[in-house]
C-alpha positions in Angstrom: 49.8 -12.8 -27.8 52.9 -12.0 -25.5 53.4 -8.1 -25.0 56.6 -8.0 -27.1 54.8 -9.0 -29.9 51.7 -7.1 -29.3 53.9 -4.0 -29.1 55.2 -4.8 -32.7 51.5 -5.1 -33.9 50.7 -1.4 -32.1 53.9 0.3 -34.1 52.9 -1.5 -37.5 49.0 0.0 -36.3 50.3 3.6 -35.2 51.7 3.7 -38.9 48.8 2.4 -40.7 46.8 4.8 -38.7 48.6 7.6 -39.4 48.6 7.3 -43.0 44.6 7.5 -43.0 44.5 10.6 -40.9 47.3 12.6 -42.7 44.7 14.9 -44.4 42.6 15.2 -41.5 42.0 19.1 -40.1 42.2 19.1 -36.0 39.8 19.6 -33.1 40.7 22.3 -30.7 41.1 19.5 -28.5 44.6 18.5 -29.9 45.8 22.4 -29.1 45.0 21.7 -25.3 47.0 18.5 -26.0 50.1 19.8 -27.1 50.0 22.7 -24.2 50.0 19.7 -21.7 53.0 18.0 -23.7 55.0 20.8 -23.5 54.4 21.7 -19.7 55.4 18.4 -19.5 58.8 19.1 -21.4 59.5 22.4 -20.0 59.2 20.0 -16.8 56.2 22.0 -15.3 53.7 19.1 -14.6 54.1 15.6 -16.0 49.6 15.7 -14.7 47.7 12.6 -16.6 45.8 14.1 -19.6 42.5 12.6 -19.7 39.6 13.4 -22.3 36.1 11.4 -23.1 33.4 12.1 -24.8 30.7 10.8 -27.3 31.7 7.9 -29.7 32.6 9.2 -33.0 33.4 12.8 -32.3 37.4 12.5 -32.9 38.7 11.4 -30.1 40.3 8.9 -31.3 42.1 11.3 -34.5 43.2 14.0 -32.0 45.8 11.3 -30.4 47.0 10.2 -33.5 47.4 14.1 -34.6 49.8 14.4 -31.5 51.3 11.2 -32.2 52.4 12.4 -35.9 54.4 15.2 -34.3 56.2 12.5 -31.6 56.2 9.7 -33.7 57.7 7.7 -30.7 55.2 8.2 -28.2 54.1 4.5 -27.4 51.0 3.6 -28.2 48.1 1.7 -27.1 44.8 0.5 -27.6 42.8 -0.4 -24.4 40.6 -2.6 -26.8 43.1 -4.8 -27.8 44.8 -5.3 -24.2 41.6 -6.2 -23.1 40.9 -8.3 -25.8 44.8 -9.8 -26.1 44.5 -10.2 -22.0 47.2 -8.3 -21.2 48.2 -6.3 -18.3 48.7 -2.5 -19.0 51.5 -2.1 -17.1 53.4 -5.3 -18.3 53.1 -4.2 -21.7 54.6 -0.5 -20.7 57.4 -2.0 -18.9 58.2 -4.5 -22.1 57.5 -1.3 -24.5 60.6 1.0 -22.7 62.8 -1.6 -23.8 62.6 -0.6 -27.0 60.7 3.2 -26.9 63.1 6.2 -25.4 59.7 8.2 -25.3 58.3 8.9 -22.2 55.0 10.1 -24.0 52.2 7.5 -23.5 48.9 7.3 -25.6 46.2 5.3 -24.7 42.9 5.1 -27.0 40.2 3.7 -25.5 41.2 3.4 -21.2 38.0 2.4 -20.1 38.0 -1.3 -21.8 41.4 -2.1 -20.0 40.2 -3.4 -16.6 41.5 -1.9 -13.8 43.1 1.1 -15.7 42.5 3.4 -12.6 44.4 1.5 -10.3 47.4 1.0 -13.1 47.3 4.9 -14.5 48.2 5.6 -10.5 51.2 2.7 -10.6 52.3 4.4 -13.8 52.3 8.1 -12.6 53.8 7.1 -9.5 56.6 4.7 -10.8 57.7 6.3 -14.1 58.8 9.6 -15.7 55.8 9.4 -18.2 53.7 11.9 -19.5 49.9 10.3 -20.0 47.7 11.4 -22.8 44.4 9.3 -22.7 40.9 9.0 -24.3 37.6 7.5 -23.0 34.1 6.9 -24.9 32.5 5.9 -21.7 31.7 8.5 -19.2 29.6 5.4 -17.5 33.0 3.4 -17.2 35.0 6.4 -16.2 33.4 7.5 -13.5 33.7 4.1 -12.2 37.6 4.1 -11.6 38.2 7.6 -12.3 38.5 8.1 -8.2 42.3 6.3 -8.4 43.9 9.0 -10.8 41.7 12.2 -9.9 44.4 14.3 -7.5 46.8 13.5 -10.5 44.9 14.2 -13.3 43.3 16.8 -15.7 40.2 15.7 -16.6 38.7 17.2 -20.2 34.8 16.5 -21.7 34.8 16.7 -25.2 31.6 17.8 -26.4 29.9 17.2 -29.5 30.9 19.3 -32.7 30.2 22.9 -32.6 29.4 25.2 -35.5 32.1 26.9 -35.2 34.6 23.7 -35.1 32.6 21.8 -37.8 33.7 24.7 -40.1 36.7 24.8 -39.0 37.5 21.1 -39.4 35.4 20.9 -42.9 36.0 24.4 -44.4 39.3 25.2 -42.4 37.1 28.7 -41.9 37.5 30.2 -38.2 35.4 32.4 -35.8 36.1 34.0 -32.9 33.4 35.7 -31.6 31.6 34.2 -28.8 31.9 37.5 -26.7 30.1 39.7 -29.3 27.3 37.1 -29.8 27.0 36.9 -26.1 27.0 40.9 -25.7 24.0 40.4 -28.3 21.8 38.2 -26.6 22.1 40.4 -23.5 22.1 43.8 -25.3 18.7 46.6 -25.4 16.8 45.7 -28.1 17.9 48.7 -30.5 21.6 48.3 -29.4 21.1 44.5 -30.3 19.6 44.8 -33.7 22.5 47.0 -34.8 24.8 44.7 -33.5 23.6 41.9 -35.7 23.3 43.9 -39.1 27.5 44.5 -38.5 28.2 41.1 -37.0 26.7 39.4 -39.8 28.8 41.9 -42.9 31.5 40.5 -41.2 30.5 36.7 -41.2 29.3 36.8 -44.5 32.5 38.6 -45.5 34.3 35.7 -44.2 31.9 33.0 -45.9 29.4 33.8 -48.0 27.8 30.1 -47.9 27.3 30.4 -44.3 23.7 29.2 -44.7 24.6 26.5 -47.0 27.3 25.5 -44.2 25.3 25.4 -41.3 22.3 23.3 -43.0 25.7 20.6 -43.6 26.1 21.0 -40.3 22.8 20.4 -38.8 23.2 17.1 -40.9 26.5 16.1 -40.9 27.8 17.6 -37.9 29.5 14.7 -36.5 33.7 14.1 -37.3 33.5 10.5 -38.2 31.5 11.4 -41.3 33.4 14.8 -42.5 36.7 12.6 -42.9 35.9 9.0 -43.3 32.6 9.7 -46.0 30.6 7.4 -43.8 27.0 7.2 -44.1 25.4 9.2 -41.1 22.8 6.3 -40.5 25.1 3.9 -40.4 27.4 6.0 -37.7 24.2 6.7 -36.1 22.7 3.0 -36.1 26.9 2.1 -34.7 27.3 4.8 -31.9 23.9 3.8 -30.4 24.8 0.1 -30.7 28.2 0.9 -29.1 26.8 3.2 -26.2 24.2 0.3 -25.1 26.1 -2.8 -25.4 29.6 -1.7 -24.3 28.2 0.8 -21.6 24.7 -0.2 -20.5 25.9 -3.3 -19.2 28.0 -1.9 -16.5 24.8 0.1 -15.2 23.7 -2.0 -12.0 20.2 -2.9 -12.2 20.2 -3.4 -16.3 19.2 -6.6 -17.3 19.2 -7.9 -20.6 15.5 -7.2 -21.4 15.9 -3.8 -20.5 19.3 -3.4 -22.5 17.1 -4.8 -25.7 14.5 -2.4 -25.4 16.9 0.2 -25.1 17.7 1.0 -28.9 14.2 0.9 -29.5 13.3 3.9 -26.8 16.0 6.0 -27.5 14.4 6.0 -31.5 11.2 6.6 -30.1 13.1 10.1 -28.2 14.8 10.6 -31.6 11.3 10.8 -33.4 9.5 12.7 -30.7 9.4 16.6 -30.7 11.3 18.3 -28.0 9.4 18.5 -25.1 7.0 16.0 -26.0 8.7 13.0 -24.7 6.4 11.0 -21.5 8.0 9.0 -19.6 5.1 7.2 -18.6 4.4 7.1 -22.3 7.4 5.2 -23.1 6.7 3.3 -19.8 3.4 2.5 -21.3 4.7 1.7 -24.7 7.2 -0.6 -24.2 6.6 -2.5 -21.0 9.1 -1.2 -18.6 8.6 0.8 -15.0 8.9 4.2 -15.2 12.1 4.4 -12.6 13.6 2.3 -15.0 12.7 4.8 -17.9 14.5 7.7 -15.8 17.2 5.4 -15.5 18.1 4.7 -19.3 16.9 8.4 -20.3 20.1 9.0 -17.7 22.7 6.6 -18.9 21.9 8.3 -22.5 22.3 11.8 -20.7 26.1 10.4 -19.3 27.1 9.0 -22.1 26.8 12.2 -23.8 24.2 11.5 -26.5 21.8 13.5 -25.1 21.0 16.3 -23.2 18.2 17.6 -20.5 17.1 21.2 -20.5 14.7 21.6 -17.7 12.1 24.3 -16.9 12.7 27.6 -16.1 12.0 28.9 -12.0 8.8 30.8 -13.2 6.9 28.0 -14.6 8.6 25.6 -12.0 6.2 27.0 -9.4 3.6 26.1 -11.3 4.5 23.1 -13.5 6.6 19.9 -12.2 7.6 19.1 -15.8 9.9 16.4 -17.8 13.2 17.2 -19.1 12.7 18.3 -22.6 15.3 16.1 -24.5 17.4 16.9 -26.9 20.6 15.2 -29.0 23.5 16.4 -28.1 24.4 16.3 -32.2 21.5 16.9 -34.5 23.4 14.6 -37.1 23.1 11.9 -35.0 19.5 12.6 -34.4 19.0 12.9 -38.3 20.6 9.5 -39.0 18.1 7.9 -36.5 15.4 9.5 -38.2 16.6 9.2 -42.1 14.7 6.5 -43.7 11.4 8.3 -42.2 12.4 12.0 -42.0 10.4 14.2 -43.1 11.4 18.0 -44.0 8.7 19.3 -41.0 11.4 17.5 -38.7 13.9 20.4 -39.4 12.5 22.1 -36.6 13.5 19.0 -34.1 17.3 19.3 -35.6 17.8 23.4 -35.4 16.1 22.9 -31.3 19.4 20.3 -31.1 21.9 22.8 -32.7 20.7 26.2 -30.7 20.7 24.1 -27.4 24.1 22.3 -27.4 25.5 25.1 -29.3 24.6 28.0 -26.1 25.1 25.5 -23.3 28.5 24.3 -24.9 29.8 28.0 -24.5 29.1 28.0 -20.9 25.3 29.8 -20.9 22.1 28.7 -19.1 19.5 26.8 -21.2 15.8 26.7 -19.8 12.4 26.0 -21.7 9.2 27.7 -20.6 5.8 25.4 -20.1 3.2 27.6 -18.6 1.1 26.9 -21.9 1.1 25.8 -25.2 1.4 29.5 -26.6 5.1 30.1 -24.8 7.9 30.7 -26.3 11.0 27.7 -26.4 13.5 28.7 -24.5 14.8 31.3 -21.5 18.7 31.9 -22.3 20.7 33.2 -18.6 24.2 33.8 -17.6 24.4 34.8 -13.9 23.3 38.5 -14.1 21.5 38.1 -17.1 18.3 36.0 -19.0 16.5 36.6 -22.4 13.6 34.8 -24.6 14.2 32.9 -27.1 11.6 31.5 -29.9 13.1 28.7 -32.6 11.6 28.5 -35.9 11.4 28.6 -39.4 12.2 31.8 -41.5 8.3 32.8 -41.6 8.1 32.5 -37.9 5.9 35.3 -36.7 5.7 37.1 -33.4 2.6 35.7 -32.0 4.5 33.7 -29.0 7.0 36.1 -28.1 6.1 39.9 -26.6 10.0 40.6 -26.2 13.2 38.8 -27.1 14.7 37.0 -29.9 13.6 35.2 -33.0 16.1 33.2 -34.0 15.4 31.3 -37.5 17.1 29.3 -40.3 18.1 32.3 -42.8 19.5 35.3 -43.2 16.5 37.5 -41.9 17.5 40.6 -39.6 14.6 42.6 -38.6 13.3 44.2 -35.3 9.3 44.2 -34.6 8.6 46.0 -31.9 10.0 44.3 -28.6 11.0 41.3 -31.1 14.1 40.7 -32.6 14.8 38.1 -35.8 18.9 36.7 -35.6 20.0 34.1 -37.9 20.3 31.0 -36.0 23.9 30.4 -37.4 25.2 33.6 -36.2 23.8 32.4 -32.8 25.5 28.6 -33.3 29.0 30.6 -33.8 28.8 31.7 -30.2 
C-alpha cells in the first residue's frame, strides 16, 4: 500500500472509529490533552504529548475523544505503518497535501520502528502539534532518549475508583485531601471525620458499595464500553504484553517467553506476599535471575506492581516484593474459571494498593511475623497502619491504626479504627 492510499484507509478508519466511541464517557486523561492542544494554539509550546500505559485501559479512546472535537487532525496507527511498511514521516509529508491540520495523532508509536528518531525530524521540521499513545513502556524506554528535551511524557495508570465511576456512573469525587487528612489524623479527630465524609458520599451515591464491588471486577475501560468479557480481555492483554513486548527484552528466549503466561497465572492465583521466587524457579524450570527478570518486565509494563517492606522489618527481614495487579479486574479474569469467593481478599489488597500509591502516597507491607498487620501507609512527614479485610475483621493484628474493610462499618475500638475501603479507594 502506497501512503496516499493508506491515508484514505486512516480517514475512512478515523470515521468508523468515531462512530463506536460516540457514547463513550472520558478519562481525565483527555482533559490534560486538550490543555496541551490549546497551549499549542495560543502558540505557548507546540511540546510532543506523549502518554502510555497498560493495554486496554483507554488509551486508545482518549485520542479519538480529542479527534472528535478536531475532526482534521491526521491520524495514524503505528500498527498499520509497521505492518503496511511505511515510513512515518513519508506518510506525514503525503497527508499535508491534503490535511490543513497541524494536529497529529498517533495510536500505537512504539510498533513504528524508529519513531524516536522520526518524532525528533517531525518536531524539528514542521509546525505540528504531536499527541501520541504507547502500550509498551518496554519499547518506549528504548527510543524515548531522541524526543525527551522536546517532550511531555504522561503514565497512564490503571482505572481508579474514582474514574471508573466517573466513566461508568458519570458520578465525581473530589476529595483526595480530606481522605488523606484522615489517614494522617488523631484517632478521635479521624473517626469523626469519616462518619461526615461518608453522609456526604452516600448522599452523592447511595450504591456506593454496590459500585465499588463492579469495580473490583470490572474495573478495566475496555469492558465498561465495549461489554467484553473480562477473561477474555484478561487472557488478550497478557498475550499482548508477552508476545509484542517480551520479545524486545534482551536475554528472552523463546522458552522463557512460553513459560511466561503460565508464571504470571501462577502470581495471579498466589496470595499477596506469598509469591517465591525460587518457588516459581522450582516449579517451572527456569533460574531464579531469570524469574526477577520477567516478574520485572510485568512490573514495566504496568500490569503489576511491587510493594516492598517497610525500614523496621527491613533490618530484620531481606524479603520479596509482595506482588500485586495493578487492576484487580484483570487479576479476577485470570482467576475466573477457578475463583473462589475467599479470593476477594487478593482483589480488595489490589484496589487499596494501586488506589493510595496512584494518589502519590507511600505503600509498604510489614513481615516481622505472621501476626502483622498488611500494610504501613507514609507520605514524607507522616506513616499509619493499615489492616485489609473482610467486614468481620477483628482487632487482633492491629494495636493502633486503621481497619479498612468491604462495607459500610465505621466504628473506633480503642487505638483501632474501621473505614470503608471505598471511601479509602476515592482518595
Amino acid at each position: 500500500m502506497d501512503n496516499y492510499n493508506y491515508i484514505l484507509k486512516s480517514e475512512r478508519k478515523k470515521e468508523k472509529l468515531l462512530d463506536e466511541i460516540k457514547n463513550y464517557n472520558e478519562r481525565n486523561i483527555v482533559t490534560e490533552i486538550r490543555e496541551e492542544i490549546k497551549l499549542y494554539k495560543n502558540k505557548k509550546n507546540k511540546r510532543i504529548f506523549l502518554f502510555y500505559g497498560l493495554r486496554g485501559i483507554g488509551k486508545s479512546t482518549a485520542l479519538l475523544q480529542i479527534i472528535k472535537e478536531n475532526k482534521d487532525a491526521m491520524y495514524i496507527d503505528g500498527t498499520e505503518i509497521s505492518y503496511y511498511n511505511l515510513e512515518l514521516i513519508k506518510v506525514i509529508e503525503e497527508y499535508k497535501k491534503i490535511n490543513k491540520s497541524n494536529i497529529l495523532i498517533i495510536d500505537e508509536l512504539n510498533d513504528i520502528p524508529n519513531w524516536g528518531k522520526a518524532l525528533k525530524i517531525l518536531y524539528d521540521s514542521e509546525n505540528l502539534k504531536i499527541i501520541a499513545t504507547g502500550s509498551s513502556a518496554i519499547k518506549i524506554s528504548q527510543e524515548i532518549k531522541e524526543i525527551i528535551r522536546r517532550s511531555k511524557i504522561k503514565k497512564l495508570q490503571a482505572l481508579s475508583f474514582k474514574e471508573f465511576l466517573k466513566l461508568k456512573y458519570n458520578i465525581e469525587y473530589n476529595i483526595t485531601n480530606e481522605i488523606k487528612d484522615i489517614l494522617f489524623s488523631k484517632k478521635e479527630d479521624a473517626f469523626i471525620k469519616i462518619k461526615n465524609l461518608n453522609l456526604d458520599i452516600l448522599k452523592k451515591n447511595q450504591d456506593i458499595e454496590k459500585h465499588f464491588r463492579e469495580y473490583i471486577y470490572e474495573g478495566i475501560p475496555l469492558m465498561i464500553n465495549t461489554g467484553e468479557k473480562i477473561q477474555d480481555i484478561s487472557q488478550n492483554i497478557i498475550y499482548k504484553i508477552i508476545v509484542d513486548d517480551f520479545k524486545n527484552i534482551t536475554g528472552f528466549n523463546i522458552k522463557t517467553i512460553d513459560k511466561s503466561k503460565k508464571i504470571i497465572r501462577a502470581i495471579a492465583e498466589a496470595k499477596p506476599g506469598h509469591t517465591s521466587f525460587k518457588n516459581l524457579s522450582d516449579n517451572f524450570d527456569i533460574s531464579a535471575t531469570t524469574i526477577s527478570e520477567i516478574i520485572n518486565a510485568f512490573k514495566i509494563s504496568e500490569l503489576i506492581i511491587e510493594t516492598y517492606v517497610n525500614k523496621k522489618s527491613m533490618a530484620k527481614y531481606r524479603k520479596e516484593p509482595k506482588i500485586l495487579f495493578s487492576s484487580s479486574a484483570i487479576r479476577y479474569g485470570l482467576l475466573l474459571n477457578n475463583f473462589d469467593e475467599t479470593d476477594i481478599g487478593t482483589l480488595r489488597e489490589d484496589a487499596f494498593v494501586s488506589n493510595i500509591i496512584y494518589s502519590g502516597l507511600n505503600v509498604n507491607y510489614i513481615a516481622e511475623n505472621k501476626k502483622t498487620p498488611d500494610f504501613e501507609i507514609s507520605d514524607d512527614k507522616n506513616k499509619v497502619i493499615v489492616e485489609i479485610g473482610g467486614q468481620n475483621k477483628k482487632t487482633k493484628q492491629i494495636k493502633k491504626g486503621f481497619i479498612i474493610t468491604e462495607s459500610n462499618k465505621i466504628d473506633i475500638i480503642n487505638n483501632v479504627i474501621y473505614m470503608p475501603l471505598y471511601m479509602v479507594c476515592l482518595i
